[in-house]
Biopython code that builds the backbone (N, CA, C, O; Angstrom):
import numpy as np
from Bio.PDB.StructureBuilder import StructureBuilder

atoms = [
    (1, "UNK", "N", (0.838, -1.202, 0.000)),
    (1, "UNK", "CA", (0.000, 0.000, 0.000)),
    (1, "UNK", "C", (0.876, 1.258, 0.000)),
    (1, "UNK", "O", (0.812, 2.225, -0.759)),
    (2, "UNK", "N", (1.736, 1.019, 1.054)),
    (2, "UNK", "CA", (2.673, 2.387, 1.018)),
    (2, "UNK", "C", (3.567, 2.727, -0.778)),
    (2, "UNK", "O", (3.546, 3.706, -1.523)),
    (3, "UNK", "N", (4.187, 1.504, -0.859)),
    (3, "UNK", "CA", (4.841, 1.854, -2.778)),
    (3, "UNK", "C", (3.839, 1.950, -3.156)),
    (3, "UNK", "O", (3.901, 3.080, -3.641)),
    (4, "UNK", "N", (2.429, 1.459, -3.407)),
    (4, "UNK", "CA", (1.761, 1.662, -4.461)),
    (4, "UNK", "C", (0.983, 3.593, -4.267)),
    (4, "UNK", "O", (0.502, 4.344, -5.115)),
    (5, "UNK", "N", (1.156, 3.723, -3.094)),
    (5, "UNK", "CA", (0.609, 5.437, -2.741)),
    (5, "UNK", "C", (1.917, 5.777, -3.134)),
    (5, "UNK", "O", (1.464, 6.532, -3.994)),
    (6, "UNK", "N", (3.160, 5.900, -3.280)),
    (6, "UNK", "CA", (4.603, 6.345, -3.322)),
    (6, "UNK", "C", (4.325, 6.135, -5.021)),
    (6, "UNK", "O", (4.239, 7.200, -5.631)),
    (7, "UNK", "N", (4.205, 5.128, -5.683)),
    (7, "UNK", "CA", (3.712, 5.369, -7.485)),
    (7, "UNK", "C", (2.661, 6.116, -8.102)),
    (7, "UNK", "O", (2.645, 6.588, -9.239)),
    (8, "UNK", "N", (1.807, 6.163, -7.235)),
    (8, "UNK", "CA", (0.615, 6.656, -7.615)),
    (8, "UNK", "C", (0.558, 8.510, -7.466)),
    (8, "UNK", "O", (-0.063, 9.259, -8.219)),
    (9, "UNK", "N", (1.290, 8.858, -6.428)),
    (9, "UNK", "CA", (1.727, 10.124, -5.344)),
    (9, "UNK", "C", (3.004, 11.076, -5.967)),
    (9, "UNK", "O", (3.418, 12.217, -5.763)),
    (10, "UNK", "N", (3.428, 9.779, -6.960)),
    (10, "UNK", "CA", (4.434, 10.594, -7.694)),
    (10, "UNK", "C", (4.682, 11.120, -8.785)),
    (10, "UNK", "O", (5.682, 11.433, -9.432)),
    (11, "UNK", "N", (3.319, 11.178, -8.909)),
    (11, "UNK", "CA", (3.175, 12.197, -10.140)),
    (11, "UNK", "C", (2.671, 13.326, -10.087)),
    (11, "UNK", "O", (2.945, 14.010, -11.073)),
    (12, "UNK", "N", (2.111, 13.752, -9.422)),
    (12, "UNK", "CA", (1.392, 14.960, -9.166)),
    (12, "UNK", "C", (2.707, 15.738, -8.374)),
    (12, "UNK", "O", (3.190, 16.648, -9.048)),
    (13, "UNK", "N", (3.096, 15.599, -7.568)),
    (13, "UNK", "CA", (4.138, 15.989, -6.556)),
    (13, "UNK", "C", (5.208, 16.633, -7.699)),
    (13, "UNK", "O", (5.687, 17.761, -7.820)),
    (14, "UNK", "N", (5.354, 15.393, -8.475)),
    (14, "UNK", "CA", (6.482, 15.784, -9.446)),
    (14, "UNK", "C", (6.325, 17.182, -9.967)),
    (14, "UNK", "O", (7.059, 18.141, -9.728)),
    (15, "UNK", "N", (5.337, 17.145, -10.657)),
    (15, "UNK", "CA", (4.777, 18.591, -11.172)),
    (15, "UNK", "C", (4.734, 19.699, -10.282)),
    (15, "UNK", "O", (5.207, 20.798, -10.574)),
    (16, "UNK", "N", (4.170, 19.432, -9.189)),
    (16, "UNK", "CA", (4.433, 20.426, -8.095)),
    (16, "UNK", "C", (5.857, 21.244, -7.577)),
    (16, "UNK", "O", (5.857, 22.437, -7.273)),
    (17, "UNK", "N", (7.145, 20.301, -7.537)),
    (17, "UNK", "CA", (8.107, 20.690, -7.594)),
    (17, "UNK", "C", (9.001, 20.947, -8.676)),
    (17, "UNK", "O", (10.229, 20.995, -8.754)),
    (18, "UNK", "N", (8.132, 21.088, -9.436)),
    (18, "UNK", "CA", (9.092, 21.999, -10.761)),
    (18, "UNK", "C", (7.947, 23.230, -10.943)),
    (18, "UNK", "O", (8.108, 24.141, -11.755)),
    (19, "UNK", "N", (7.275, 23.167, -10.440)),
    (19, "UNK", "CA", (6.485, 24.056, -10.568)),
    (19, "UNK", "C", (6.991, 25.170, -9.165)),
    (19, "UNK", "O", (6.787, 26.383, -9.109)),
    (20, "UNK", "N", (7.524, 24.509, -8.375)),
    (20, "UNK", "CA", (8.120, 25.125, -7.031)),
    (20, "UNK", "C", (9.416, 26.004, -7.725)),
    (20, "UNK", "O", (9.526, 27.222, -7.861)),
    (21, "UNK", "N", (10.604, 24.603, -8.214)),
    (21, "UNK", "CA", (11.634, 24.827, -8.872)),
    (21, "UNK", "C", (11.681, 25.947, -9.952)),
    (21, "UNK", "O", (12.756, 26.485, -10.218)),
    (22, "UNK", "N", (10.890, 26.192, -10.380)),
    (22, "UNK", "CA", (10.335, 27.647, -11.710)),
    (22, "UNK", "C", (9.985, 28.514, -10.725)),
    (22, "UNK", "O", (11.035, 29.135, -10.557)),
    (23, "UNK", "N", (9.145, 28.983, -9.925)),
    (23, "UNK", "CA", (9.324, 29.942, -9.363)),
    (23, "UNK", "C", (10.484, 30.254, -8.317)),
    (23, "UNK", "O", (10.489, 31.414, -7.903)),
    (24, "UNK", "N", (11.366, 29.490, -7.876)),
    (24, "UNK", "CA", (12.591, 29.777, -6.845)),
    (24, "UNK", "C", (13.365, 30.226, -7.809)),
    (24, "UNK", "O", (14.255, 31.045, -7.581)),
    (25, "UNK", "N", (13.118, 29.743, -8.996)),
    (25, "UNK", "CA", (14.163, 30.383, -10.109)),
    (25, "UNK", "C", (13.911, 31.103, -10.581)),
    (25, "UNK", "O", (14.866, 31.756, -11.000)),
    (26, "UNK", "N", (12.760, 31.546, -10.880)),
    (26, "UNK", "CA", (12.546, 33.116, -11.408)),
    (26, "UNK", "C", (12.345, 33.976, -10.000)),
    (26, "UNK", "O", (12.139, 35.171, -10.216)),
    (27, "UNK", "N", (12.363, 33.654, -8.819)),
    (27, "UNK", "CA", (12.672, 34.676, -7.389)),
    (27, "UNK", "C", (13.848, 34.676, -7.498)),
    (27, "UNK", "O", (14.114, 35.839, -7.194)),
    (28, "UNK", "N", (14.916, 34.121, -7.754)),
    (28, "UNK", "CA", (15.964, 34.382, -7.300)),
    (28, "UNK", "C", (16.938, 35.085, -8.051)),
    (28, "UNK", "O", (18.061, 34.949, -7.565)),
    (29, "UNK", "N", (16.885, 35.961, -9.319)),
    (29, "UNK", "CA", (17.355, 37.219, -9.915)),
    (29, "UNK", "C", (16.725, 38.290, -9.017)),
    (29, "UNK", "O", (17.619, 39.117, -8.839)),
    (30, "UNK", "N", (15.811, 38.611, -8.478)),
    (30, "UNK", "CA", (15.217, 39.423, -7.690)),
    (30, "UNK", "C", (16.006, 39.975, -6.379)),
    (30, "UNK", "O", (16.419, 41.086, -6.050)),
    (31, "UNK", "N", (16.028, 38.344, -5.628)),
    (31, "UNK", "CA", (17.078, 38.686, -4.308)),
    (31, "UNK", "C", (18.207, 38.759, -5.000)),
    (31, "UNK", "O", (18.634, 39.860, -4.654)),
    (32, "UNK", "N", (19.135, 38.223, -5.906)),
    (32, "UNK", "CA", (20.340, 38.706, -6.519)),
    (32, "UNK", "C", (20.247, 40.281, -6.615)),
    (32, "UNK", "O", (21.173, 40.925, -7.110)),
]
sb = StructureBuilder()
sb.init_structure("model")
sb.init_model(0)
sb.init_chain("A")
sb.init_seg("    ")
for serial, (resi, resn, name, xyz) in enumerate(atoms, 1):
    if name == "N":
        sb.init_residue(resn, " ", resi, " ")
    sb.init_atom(name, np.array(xyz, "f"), 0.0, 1.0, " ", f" {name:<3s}", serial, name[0])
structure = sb.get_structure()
């Protein structure tokens, strides 16, 4: 149950942290 929520969980998340990763990267010319 836990891998199959960890396969299932990892896709959405994924997107989420590049979606995180794109904005820390376009904030961070700002604080530069």
């Amino acid at each position: 149950d836990i891998s199959d929520n960890k396969i299932t969980g990892s896709i959405p998340p994924s997107i989420g942290d590049l979606e995180h990763l794109l904005k820390l990267y376009l904030s961070f010319p700002l604080f530069l």
